[in-house]
Steps between C-alpha positions, in 0.01 A plus 500: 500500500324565205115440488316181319249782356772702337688214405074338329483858380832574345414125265174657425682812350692215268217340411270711335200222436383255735372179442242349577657193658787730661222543802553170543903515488702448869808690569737249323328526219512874448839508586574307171315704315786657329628169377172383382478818298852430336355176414146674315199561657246244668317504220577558085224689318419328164410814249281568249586251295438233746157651572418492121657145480215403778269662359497341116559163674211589718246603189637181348390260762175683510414452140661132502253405768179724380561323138534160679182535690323602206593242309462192699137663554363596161718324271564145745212592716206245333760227458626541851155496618349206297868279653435597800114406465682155392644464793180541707262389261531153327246347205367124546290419174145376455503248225119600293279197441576386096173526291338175482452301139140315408418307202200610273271362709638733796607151678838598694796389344745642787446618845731734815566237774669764800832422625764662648910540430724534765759697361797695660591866412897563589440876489269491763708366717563673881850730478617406856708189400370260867151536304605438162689165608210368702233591188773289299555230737073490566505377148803276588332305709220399316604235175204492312575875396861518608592306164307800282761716664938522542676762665784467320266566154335787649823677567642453150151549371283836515379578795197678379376190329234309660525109589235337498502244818193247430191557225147334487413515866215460658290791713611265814867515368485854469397579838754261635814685348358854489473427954859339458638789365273788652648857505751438267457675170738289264262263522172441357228312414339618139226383385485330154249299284575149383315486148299188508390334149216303492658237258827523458570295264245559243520872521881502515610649167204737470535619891869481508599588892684773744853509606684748681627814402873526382773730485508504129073544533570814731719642261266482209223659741628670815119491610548150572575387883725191531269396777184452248453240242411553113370309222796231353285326231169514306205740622675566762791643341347636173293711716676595828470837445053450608527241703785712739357691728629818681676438802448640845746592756549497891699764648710407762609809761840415706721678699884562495589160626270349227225334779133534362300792652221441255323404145203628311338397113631798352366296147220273416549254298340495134383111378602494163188437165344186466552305187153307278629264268343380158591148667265267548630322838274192474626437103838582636479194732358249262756572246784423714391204633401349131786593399717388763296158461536488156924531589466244761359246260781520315718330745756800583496900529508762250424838411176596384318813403123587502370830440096603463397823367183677335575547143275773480639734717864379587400400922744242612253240705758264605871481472736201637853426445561143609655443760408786714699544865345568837498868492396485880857370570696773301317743633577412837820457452759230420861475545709558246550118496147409432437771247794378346355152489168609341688751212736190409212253452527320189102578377637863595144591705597841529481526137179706381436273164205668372676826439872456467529115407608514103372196307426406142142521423496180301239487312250741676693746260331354177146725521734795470713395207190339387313921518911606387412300167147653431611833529775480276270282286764222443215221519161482461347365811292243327779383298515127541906409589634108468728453815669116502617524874854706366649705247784425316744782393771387284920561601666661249850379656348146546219367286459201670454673822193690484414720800180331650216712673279295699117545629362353850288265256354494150262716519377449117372772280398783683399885489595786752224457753515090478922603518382685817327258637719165424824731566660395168853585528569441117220748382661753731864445392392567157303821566731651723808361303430456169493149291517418128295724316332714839684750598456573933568765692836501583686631749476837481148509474432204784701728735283816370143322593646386859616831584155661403377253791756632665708176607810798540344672769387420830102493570551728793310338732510621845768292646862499538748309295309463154767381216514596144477184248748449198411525155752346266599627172754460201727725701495291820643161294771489284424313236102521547414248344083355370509246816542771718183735355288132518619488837349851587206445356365181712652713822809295518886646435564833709174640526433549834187660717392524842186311602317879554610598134386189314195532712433849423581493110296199421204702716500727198294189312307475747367848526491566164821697441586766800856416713372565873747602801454196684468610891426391842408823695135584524474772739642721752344601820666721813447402874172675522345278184490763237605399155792681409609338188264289279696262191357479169532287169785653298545433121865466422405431132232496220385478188840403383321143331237449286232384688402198241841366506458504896142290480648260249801420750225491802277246325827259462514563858154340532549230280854405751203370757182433245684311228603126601784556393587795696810484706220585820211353367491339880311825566204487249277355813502809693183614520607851342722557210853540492812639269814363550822424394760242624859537493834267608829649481847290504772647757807423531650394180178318405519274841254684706096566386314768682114489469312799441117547461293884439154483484182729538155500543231528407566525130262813407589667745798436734441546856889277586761421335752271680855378423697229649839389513673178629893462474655165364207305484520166339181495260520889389162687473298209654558557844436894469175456337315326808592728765354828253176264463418414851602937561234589235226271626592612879446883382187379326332332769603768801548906259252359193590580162 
């Protein structure tokens, strides 16, 4: 029998090499061996090439993945960081305090009232979907904020756009819905200020009011939050850029599920400048309501216009466009119903008048074609012209039908400061026109004299909106013919102004010769009370007239009030004296009359000048001239003159 150990030893002598698991092997499994080995070998070895193979793919990976990390750190790193800061960290703003705005006696014109905005920030909202559905259903369940919010909008809508839920409430309010929705971050209560106008009405066009900010507002200045509300009209809007504060910000720390760990002020706030106006608060008020009185007694409403300024140095004292609107309610907030209602008003109330209303100046024009003629020396001032209530030209093309030029009366034989002061249309017509054997000014050179008083430019007064007027010429009518230079020169046909223009031009009499910016800002002054900007008188023109030709023009002026038969010589009882001149201007293919009155005082030396304006009026300059007497002897009695 042969022995196990010969037989173990004997396979050893065939196998050279043993393996590591061939300790392991049984007696079965060495026995097959030999047909294992016919098969190949337990295991294959892979080469060199298969080592270099693992080794390239090897250096590959470890550059891939050193290149990666370095790039999503130094390269990705700050962006990665500030998102994920996002994610823990969210911004709640604090709305700044708007400067305030006082008249020139530092009376307060508009005031902060707090209140709060509850307003809902989808971004905020938890990640875990059980807490996102029961912030969404929390607002649900209450209507009187549910309606300010739909799911279905949200969804389509973007969801990092803020809603805002309810605005204007009260501290109570706040309290109320800030406990209601505790410990949830996507919503919150922001505080806000409601701007408050002391009289809404008669401060309406100056003031103008707040609305909130829009898309197309963020777009034009990404510093803008939609959350905050920014001047829409007036002051207000003409200079948002001082009266907008800074605003603050809360910082809101959450955790990965979005619930509220914490929030600190990371920001104060910054109250924007306070405004001083050349207003004068207390004329402001009395003008309105004479005016609105003097509308009233007329038996329906109209538009009206009254503006009061200091000759001397351009100061705006009062400025109403009637009717005004209850700024208080814009700036609140309407629906787009009611604003709707107010903007298609027939008197238009939205409409700022004074500065972009376009009317003809009737015959408030005259003292300036009346200094156009001296300085182009077409008449001597003292030269005594017959008027017969018309002018006659004759028609070639039909001799029995002579164009006929009317007057408002016969106003007899008269010079230029008597033509002034009876507002003779005829002796007007001729000098501007022509007649007979005078030759007038024409056209070309009427146009010339209107824009040196600039009536093609605005005044650039400091408020939005201002419209340019129109100055006719031969090239704006085809034919021109003489009717239509007559009808120029008493401020009727296509010559247009604003109220502020007409005012500011015929100032230029007044103050013997310099065109002022007319302006409403006095001063500037920063939350601590400093002055930070301080306005001054600024000559737009001068010495562009001879300054005889202007005193021989103001002295008609005088006579419109001293003479009796001066078209305001209802004025001559003031106990001061007064320049003047009275104008009434037919609308609407002749069937409309708007009354227009300019004034100043006192004569020497001008302290106020005043204009007024009434639309379609029945009796023409009659029923402007009473509400600009009862203004001058109001200023008399409480400013002096």
């Amino acid at each position: 029998m042969r022995s196990p150990f010969k037989r173990n030893k004997k396979l050893k002598r065939e196998s050279d090499f043993l393996e590591a698991e061939e300790i392991l092997f049984n007696k079965e499994a060495v026995s097959r061996l030999k047909e294992e080995e016919e098969l190949g070998r337990l295991e294959v070895p892979i080469g060199q090439w298969g080592l270099n193979a693992i080794f390239v793919c090897g250096v590959f990976i470890l550059i891939f993945s050193l290149g990666l990390v370095a790039y999503l750190n130094f390269v990705k790193g700050k962006e990665y960081q500030q998102a994920a800061e996002r994610n823990v960290l969210k911004s709640v703003p604090i709305i700044a305090d708007r400067g305030l705005i006082f008249d020139n006696q530092n009376k307060t014109l508009v005031y902060n009232q707090e209140v709060f905005d509850l307003v809902f920030f989808p971004a905020y909202l938890p990640i875990d979907k059980a807490e996102r559905e029961k912030v969404l259903k929390k607002i649900e369940d209450r209507p009187e904020i549910a309606a300010a919010f739909s799911e279905e909008d949200f969804q389509k809508g973007n969801p990092l756009d803020s809603v805002i839920l309810q605005s204007n409430l009260s501290r109570e309010e706040a309290i109320k819905w800030e406990s209601y929705f505790g410990g949830y971050s996507a919503v919150q209560v922001i505080r806000q200020n409601l701007r408050q106008y002391v009289s809404p009405l008669t401060f309406s066009h100056i003031l103008g009011y707040v609305g909130r900010v829009s898309a197309e507002d963020i777009q034009k200045n990404p510093l803008y939050d939609k959350l905050e509300k920014i001047g829409r009209a007036g002051i207000e809007s003409f200079y948002e850029d001082n009266l907008r504060g800074q605003n603050g910000e809360i910082q809101i720390q959450r955790n990965a599920y979005m619930e509220i760990l914490g929030q600190s002020i990371v920001k104060q706030p910054v109250a924007g400048n306070n405004l001083y106006l050349t207003i004068d608060s207390d004329l402001q008020e009395y003008s309105y309501n004479r005016l609105a009185q003097q509308i009233k007694g007329l038996g329906r409403e109209r538009g009206g216009v009254v503006i009061i300024s200091d000759p001397q140095s351009g100061k705006i004292l009062s400025l109403i466009s009637y009717p005004g609107y209850d700024i208080n309610r814009l700036s609140r907030g309407l629906t787009v119903k009611e604003f709707e209602s107010i903007k298609n008003s027939k008197l238009n109330p939205l409409f700022n008048r004074a500065v972009s209303g376009l009317y003809n100046p009737g015959s408030t024009i005259k003292p300036i074609m009346a200094i156009a003629a001296l300085e182009e020396s077409i008449i001597d001032p003292f030269q005594k012209i017959e008027t017969h209530g018309y002018i006659s030209i004759p028609n070639p093309y039909f001799p029995d039908q002579p164009s006929i030029f009317v007057d408002w009366r016969n106003n007899g034989t008269v010079d230029m400061q008597e033509a002034i002061a009876r507002s003779s249309n005829v002796y007007f017509y001729i000098i501007g026109g022509g007649y007979e054997n005078m030759v007038g000014l024409g056209i070309e050179r009427i146009k010339n004299y209107l824009e040196k008083f600039q009536f093609n430019l605005v005044t650039g007064i400091d408020l939005p909106a201002e419209k340019i007027g129109n100055i006719p010429d031969e090239k704006t009518k085809n034919p021109w013919r003489i009717g239509d230079t007559y009808n120029v020169s008493i401020g009727q046909g296509d010559l247009l102004t604003t109220p502020i223009r007409l005012l500011t031009s015929l100032n230029v009499i007044a103050n013997g010769g310099k065109i002022l910016r007319p302006y409403l800002l006095d001063r500037i002054k920063d939350n601590n009370q400093r002055t930070i900007f301080q306005n001054e008188t600024q000559i737009v023109k001068d010495n562009f007239l001879d300054a005889k030709n202007v005193e021989i023009v103001k002295k008609g002026m005088q006579k419109t009030v001293t003479s009796p038969l001066g078209t305001a010589h209802v004025l001559s009882d003031l106990p001061f004296s007064v320049g003047g001149k009275s104008g009434s201007a037919q609308t609407a293919a002749n069937t409309k009359i708007n009354a227009l009155f300019y004034a100043f005082a006192p004569y020497d030396n001008p302290k106020i000048s005043i204009l007024i304006l009434i639309e379609d009026v029945p009796e023409g300059s009659l029923n402007a001239i009473p509400v600009a007497k009862d203004i001058l002897m109001w200023y008399y009695k409480n400013r002096g003159l």
